[in-house]
FIKOL-927658 format. One record per residue (C-alpha): residue in one letter; x, y, z. Coordinates in steps of 0.1 Angstrom, whole numbers, padded with zeros to 4 digits, always signed. Layout:
N
AXYZ;...
# end
This chain:
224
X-0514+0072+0571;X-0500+0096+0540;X-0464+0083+0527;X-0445+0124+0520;X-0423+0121+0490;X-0393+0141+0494;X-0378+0161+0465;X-0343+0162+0461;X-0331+0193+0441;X-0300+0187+0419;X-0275+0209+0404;X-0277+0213+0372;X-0242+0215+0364;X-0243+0178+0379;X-0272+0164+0355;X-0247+0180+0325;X-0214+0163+0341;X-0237+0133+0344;X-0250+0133+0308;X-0216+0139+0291;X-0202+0113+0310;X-0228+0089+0296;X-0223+0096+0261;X-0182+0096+0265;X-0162+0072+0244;X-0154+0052+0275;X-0189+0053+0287;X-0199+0039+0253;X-0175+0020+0235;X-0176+0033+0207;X-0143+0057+0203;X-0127+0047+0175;X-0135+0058+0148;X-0134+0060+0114;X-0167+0042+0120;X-0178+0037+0083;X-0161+0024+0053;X-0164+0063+0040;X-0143+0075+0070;X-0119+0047+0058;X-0116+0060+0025;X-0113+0095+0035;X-0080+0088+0056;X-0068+0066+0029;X-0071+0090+0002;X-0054+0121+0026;X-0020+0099+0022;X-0010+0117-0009;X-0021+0148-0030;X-0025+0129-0059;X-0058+0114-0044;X-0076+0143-0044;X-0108+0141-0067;X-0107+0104-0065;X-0145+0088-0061;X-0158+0049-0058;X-0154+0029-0083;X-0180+0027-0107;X-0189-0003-0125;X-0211+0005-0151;X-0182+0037-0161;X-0165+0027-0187;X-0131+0043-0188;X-0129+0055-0151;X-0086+0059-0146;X-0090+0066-0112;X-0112+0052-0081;X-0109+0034-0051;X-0126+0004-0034;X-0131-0004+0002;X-0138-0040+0013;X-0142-0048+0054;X-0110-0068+0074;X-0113-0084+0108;X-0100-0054+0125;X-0109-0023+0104;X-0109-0020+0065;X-0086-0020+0033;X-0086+0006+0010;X-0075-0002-0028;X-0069+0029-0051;X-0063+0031-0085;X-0046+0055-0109;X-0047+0046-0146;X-0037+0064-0177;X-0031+0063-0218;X-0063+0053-0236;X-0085+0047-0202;X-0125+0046-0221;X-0104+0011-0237;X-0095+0002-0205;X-0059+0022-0192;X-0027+0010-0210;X-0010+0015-0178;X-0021+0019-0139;X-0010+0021-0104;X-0022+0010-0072;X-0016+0014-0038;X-0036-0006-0007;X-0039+0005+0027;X-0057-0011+0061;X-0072+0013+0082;X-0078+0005+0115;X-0110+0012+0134;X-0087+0037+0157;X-0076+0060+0123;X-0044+0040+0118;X-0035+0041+0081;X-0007+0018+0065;X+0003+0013+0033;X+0003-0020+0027;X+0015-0031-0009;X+0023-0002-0041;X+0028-0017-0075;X+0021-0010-0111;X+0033+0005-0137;X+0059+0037-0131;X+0036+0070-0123;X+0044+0093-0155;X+0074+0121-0139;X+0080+0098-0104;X+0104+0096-0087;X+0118+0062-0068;X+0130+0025-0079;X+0117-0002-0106;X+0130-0026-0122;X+0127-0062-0131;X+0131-0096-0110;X+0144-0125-0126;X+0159-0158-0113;X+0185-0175-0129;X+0206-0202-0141;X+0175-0222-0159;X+0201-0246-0175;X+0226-0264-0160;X+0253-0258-0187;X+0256-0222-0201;X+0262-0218-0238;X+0281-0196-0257;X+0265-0180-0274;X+0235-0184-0249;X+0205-0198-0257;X+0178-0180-0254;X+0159-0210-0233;X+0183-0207-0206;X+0178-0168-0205;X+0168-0158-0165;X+0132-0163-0159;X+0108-0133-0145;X+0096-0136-0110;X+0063-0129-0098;X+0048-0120-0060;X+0083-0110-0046;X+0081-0090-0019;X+0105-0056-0017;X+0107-0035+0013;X+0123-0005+0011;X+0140+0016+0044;X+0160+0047+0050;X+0191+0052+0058;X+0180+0046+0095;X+0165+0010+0084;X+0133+0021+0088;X+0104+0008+0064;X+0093+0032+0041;X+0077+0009+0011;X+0074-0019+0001;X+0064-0033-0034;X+0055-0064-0050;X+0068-0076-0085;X+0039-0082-0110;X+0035-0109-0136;X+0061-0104-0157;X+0087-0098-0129;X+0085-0059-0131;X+0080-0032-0098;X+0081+0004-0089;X+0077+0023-0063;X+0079+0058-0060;X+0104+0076-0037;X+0110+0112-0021;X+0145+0122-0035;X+0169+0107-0011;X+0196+0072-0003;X+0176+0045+0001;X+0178+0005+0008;X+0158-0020-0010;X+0158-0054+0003;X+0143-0086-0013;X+0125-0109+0010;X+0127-0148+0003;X+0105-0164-0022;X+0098-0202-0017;X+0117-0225-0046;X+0142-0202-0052;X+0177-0201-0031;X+0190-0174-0009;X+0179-0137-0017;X+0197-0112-0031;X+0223-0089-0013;X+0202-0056+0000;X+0207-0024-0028;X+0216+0009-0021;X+0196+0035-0044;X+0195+0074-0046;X+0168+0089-0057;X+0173+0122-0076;X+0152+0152-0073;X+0135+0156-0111;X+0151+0126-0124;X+0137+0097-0138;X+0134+0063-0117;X+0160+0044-0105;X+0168+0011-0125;X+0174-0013-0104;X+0178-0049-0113;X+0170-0082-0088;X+0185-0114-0097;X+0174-0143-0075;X+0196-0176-0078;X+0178-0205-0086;X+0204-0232-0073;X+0201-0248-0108;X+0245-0259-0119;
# end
């Protein structure tokens, strides 16, 4: 006894529905993009003008002032760019960073800005110190006793709504910057372990064409 095989005919508007559907992001997983550490980069790089141009850092180029490196996070990437200038083949007498984490869904946020002040910004720097370092203060002071620079203190900085627009950290020798759109802004000093209290928040305006802000952060140390 012959078995008839029956042909079905389908639409092919169907098979076409059918085969987009397969390779949809929600068929496949695999919506979210950037996908690469290049996509990473690019999105990173679109947050200011001043990136344009900027390529991977080179190792073996000696005197490359600007570049950016990408290294993987759990959930997506972080993108470290550099600007340096003055003397840059010897190495860049001053520089600037900025790191962002990108997200595998496109989100980009700036994480941490510091450095030295870009040449004709504008925003806030300054210098953070903690003092007394003496029990007894002299007069005239000694220079021993003068306030000490703090390093790794964390400075956000919002708008006049209170929202976060920056945030900086202060380098080695106690100095920051970060650079500001013209406007009234708020920095705020987060706590740093050993040293007592922080300091009251500080109101800054930025100035259109104006050089930055000088803004001094005194942390006490508890020390009487």
């Amino acid at each position: 006894m012959r078995s008839s095989i029956h042909r079905v005919a389908v639409p092919a508007a169907l098979i076409l529905a059918l085969a987009l559907a397969a390779c949809s992001p929600a068929a496949s997983g695999s919506g979210t993009p950037p996908a690469t550490a290049l996509d990473a980069a690019r999105l990173a790089l679109s947050q200011q003008p001043r990136f344009t141009g900027i390529g991977p850092i080179d190792e073996n180029l000696i005197g490359q002032a600007a570049w950016y490196r990408v290294t993987e996070s759990g959930d997506g990437w972080q993108v470290l760019i550099r600007v340096g200038w003055g003397d840059c083949p010897a190495g860049c007498i001053s520089e600037h960073t900025w790191t962002y984490a990108v997200g595998r869904d496109s989100s980009v946020e700036l994480v941490i800005e510091q450095g030295d002040a870009m040449p004709d910004a504008t925003g806030v720097r300054g210098v953070v110190t903690a003092g007394p370092t003496c029990p007894v203060v002299t007069d005239p002071p000694d220079p021993a006793c003068a306030d000490q620079p703090v390093a790794g203190a964390v400075l956000i900085v919002t708008d006049g709504a209170g929202a976060e627009v920056a945030r900086t950290t202060s380098q080695a020798d106690g100095t920051f910057s970060v650079e500001l759109a013209p406007g009234a802004y708020r920095l705020v000093a987060q706590p740093v372990e050993g040293l007592m209290g922080t300091p009251s928040p500080i109101d800054v305006q930025v100035e259109d064409g104006q050089p930055m802000s000088e803004v001094p952060v005194s942390f006490d140390t508890g020390i009487r």
